[in-house]
N, C-alpha and C positions, 0 to 999 in steps of 0.2 A: 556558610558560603551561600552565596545568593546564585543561582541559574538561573536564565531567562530562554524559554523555548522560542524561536521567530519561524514566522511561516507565514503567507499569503491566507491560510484558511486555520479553522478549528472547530473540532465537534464538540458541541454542537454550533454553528447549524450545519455545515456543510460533513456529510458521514463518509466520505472518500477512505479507504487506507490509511493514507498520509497521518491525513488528520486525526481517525484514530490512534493510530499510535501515539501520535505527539499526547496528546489525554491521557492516552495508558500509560505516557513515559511520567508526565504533570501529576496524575492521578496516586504512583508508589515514590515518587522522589521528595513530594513534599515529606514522607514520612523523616528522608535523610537531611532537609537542606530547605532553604529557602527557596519556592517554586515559583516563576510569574510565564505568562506566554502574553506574547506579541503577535497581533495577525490584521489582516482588512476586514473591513466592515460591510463590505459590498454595498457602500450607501454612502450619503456625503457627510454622515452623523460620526464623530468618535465616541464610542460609548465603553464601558469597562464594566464588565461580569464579575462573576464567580462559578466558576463549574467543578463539585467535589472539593470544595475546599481551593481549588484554584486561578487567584486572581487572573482575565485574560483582557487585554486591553483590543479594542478592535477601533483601527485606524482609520479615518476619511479615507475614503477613493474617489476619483472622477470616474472612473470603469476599468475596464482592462483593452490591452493589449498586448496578443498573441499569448491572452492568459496569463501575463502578469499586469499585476495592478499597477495603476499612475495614481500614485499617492505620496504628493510633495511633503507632507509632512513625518512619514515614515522615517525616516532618517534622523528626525528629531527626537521622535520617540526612543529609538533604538539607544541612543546615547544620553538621554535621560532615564534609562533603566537602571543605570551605574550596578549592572552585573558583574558578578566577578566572572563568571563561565556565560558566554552567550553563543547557544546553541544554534547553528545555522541550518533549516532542511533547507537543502538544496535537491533540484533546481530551482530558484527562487528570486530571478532579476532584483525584483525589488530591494529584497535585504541585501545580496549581495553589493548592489551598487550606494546601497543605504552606509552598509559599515564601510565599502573603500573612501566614503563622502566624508565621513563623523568620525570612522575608529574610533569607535569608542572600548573604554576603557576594559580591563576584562581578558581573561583567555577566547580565544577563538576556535573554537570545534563545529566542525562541518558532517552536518551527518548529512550524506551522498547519497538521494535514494536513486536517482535514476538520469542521465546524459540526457543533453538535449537534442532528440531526434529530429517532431516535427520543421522546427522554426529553423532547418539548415542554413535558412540568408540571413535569418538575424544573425544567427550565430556566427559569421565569417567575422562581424563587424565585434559581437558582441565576446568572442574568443578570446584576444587579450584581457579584460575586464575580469574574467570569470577563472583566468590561468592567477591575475599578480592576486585575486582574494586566495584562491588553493595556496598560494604559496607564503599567503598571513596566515594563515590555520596554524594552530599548535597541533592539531589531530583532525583525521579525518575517517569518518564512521561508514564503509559500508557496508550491505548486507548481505556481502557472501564473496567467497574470495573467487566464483564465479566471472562474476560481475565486476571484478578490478582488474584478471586475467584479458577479459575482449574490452574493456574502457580504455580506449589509445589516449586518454585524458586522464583516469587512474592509474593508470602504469606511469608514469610520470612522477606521481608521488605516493609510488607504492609504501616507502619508507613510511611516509605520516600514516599510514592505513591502519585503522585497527576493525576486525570484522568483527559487527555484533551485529545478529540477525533481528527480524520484527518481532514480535510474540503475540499471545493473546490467554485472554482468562478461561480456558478450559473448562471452570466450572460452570461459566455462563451458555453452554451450549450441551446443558444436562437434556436425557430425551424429554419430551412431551409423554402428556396420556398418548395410549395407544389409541385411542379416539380419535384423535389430532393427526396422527399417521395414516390411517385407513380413511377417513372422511378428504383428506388430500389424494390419497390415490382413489378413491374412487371418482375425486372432482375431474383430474386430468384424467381418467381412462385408467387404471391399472400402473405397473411399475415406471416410474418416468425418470428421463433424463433432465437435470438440472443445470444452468447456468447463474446468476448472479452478480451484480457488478454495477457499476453508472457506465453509461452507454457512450463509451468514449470509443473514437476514430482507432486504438491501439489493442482495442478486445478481440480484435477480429468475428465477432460478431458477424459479419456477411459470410463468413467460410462457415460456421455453425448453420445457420439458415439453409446452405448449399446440401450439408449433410445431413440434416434433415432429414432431406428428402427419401435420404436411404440407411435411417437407425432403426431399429424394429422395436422402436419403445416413442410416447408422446416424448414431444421434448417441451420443455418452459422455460423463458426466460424473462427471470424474474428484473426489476431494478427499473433506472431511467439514464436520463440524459440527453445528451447532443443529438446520438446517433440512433435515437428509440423510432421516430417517427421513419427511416429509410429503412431498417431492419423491419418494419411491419410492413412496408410497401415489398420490400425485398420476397417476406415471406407467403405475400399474397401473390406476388408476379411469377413466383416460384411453385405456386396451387397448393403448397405445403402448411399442415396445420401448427400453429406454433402459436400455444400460450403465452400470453404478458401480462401476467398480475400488476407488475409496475412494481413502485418503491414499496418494501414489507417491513412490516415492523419488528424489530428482535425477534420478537418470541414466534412471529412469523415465519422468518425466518431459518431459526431453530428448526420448525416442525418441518418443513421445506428440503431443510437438511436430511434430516431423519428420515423425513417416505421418499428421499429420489435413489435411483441404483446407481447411478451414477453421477458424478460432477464433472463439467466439462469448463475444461480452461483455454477456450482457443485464441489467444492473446498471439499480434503477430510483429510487434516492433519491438526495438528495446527498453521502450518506454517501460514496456512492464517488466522491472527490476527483480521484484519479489512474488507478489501474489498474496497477501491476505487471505484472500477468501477461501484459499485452499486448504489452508489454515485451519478454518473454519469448520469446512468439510470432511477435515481429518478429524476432528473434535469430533464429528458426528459420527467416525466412524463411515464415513463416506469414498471409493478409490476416488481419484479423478485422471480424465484424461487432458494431459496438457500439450502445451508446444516444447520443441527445442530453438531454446532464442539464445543459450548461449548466455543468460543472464541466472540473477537465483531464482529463475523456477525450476530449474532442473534439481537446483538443492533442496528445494519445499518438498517437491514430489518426486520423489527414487523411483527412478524406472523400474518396473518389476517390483517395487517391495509395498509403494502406496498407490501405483497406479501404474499408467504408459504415459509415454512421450512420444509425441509424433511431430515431423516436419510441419513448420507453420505455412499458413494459405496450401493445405492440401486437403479439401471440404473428404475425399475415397477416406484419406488415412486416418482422418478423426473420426466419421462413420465406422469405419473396421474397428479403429480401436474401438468404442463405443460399444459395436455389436457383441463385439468379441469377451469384454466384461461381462454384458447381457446375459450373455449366453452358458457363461460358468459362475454359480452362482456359491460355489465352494473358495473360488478365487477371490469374489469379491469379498466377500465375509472376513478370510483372511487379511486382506491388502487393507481392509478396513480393521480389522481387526489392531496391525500391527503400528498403522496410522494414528492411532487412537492412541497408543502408548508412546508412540515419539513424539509427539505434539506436546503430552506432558513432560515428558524427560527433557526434552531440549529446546522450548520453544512457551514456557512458561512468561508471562509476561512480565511481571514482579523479579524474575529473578536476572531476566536481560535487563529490566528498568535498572537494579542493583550494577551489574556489572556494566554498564554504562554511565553510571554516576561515578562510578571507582576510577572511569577512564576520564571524568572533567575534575575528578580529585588531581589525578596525576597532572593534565594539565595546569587547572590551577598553580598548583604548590612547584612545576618547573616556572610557570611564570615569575611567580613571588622569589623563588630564586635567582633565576635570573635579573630580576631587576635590584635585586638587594646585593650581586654581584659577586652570589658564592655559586 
């Protein structure tokens, strides 16, 4: 069986969530099946990789728009992949309107990571388009049954829903020397608060800044983006000291993990589906303080058992929570403690890749049914 992952981006180069996954899905499925992924190029070049054994084709673009890419030739691509399973992440303009164009041949499985918030005018127009593709899907994957409960567009076809959550490799976020721990808190001052992320409009990022002002530990926020350069104005117009390493590198990362006391997720739209990073943070054995959106982050992070959840855009209630961690440090150990082992048990990446593969089997093998006419 041939799959084919589509998406606008893939890591590398671009290191978003998304994109991770799609690699961690690329990276254990070739073990079952034949792998290829399909994505843009961000450049007028088509060029074709290999990353871990797996082939990725990356498409001409003219650029984007409202962050999806104008790339006339995508739609060709997609149907010259002659997949039998082609993976759709959505939200994804591009492919979407690529397969209603070509249909090409192949089961249809939409993995769903997250509703289109920003672009509310595009979407009035672009709504029917994005309904008749949900309703060519043979399955639809999203990542917490959260997130299909408040989606007035997943509820719709709760039926085709099947939830498989994100995962990650746990063994890649083993501690650091203790060197690496202590030489980072002594850089930032003593025990710190940690953020992390690409510095998108949906992080909430200006509400962290806000609070700041009033956590009784350095805060850092590490990564980049769109939104890095108003976030540093923000926290300079604010008098408030706030570290920005910038983009880290893995193993930066890791350690990053390891010396902060706490991890903060102040994420304030729907956009943020899942959360990765937190992910991440539970790997280290890290609590974190997040938002209530109503989507699966409340599922990454159990209130009370890996962290707190607090109302989003309230800079008081994420300082409190924050302090409040801080300040119990038999709690935190705990919450990290118990984080550390659910991340394995349920959130392994290998073993969601497996049982998401088992889910484009069954589609597969109803299509071939169906078309053979038993």
């Amino acid at each position: 069986m041939k799959v084919v992952h589509v998406y606008k981006d893939f890591d590398p180069p671009v290191h978003g969530g998304m994109e991770r996954h799609i690699a961690l899905l690329c990276r254990f499925q070739k073990q079952w099946c034949e792998v290829e992924a399909l994505a843009c190029s961000r450049s007028l070049r088509t060029r074709r990789e290999e990353h871990f054994g797996t082939p990725v084709t990356y498409v001409a673009e003219w650029g984007r728009f409202q962050s999806a890419p104008v790339s006339p030739l995508f739609p060709l691509y997609m149907r010259q992949c002659h997949a039998d399973v082609m993976v759709v992440h959505s939200p994804n303009p591009t492919a979407e309107l690529g397969w209603l164009a070509t249909r090409p041949r192949g089961a249809l499985v939409v993995r769903y990571q997250s509703d289109v918030v920003r672009q509310a005018f595009a979407m009035r127009f672009y709504r029917p388009f994005l309904v008749h593709f949900l309703q060519k899907a043979a399955m639809i994957l999203p990542t917490s049954q959260q997130y299909v409960t408040s989606s007035p567009l997943l509820r719709r076809f709760e039926d085709k829903c099947r939830i498989v959550p994100l995962g990650i490799v746990a063994e890649e976020y083993a501690p650091p020397p203790v060197a690496a721990i202590e030489a980072l808190r002594e850089k930032y001052g003593g025990a710190f608060v940690f953020f992390c992320g690409v510095h998108r409009y949906y992080k909430g990022l200006p509400w962290l800044a806000r609070a700041a002002t009033k956590i009784n530990a350095p805060v850092v926020i590490a990564g980049d983006g769109p939104e890095r350069e108003n976030i540093m104005k923000l926290a300079a117009a604010l008098g408030v000291t706030i570290a920005f390493p910038g983009a880290l590198s893995h193993e930066s990362l890791v350690a990053h993990l390891h010396a902060c006391s706490v991890f903060v997720f102040p994420s304030v739209e729907r956009s943020e589906a899942f959360g990765l990073s937190m992910l991440e943070a539970h790997a280290c054995g890290a609590p974190v303080v997040a938002t209530r959106l109503g989507t699966g982050v409340e599922h990454v992070n159990e209130d009370g058992r890996t962290g707190v959840n607090v109302p989003p855009k309230d800079a008081d209630a994420l300082a409190a929570a924050v302090n409040r961690l801080l300040e119990d440090e038999p709690l935190r150990r705990s919450m990290g403690a118990y984080a550390r082992e659910r991340v394995r048990a349920q959130f392994n990446a290998e073993s969601i890749a497996r049982q998401e593969f088992e889910l484009y089997e069954e589609a597969f093998h109803t299509l071939r049914q169906n078309a053979s006419g038993f």
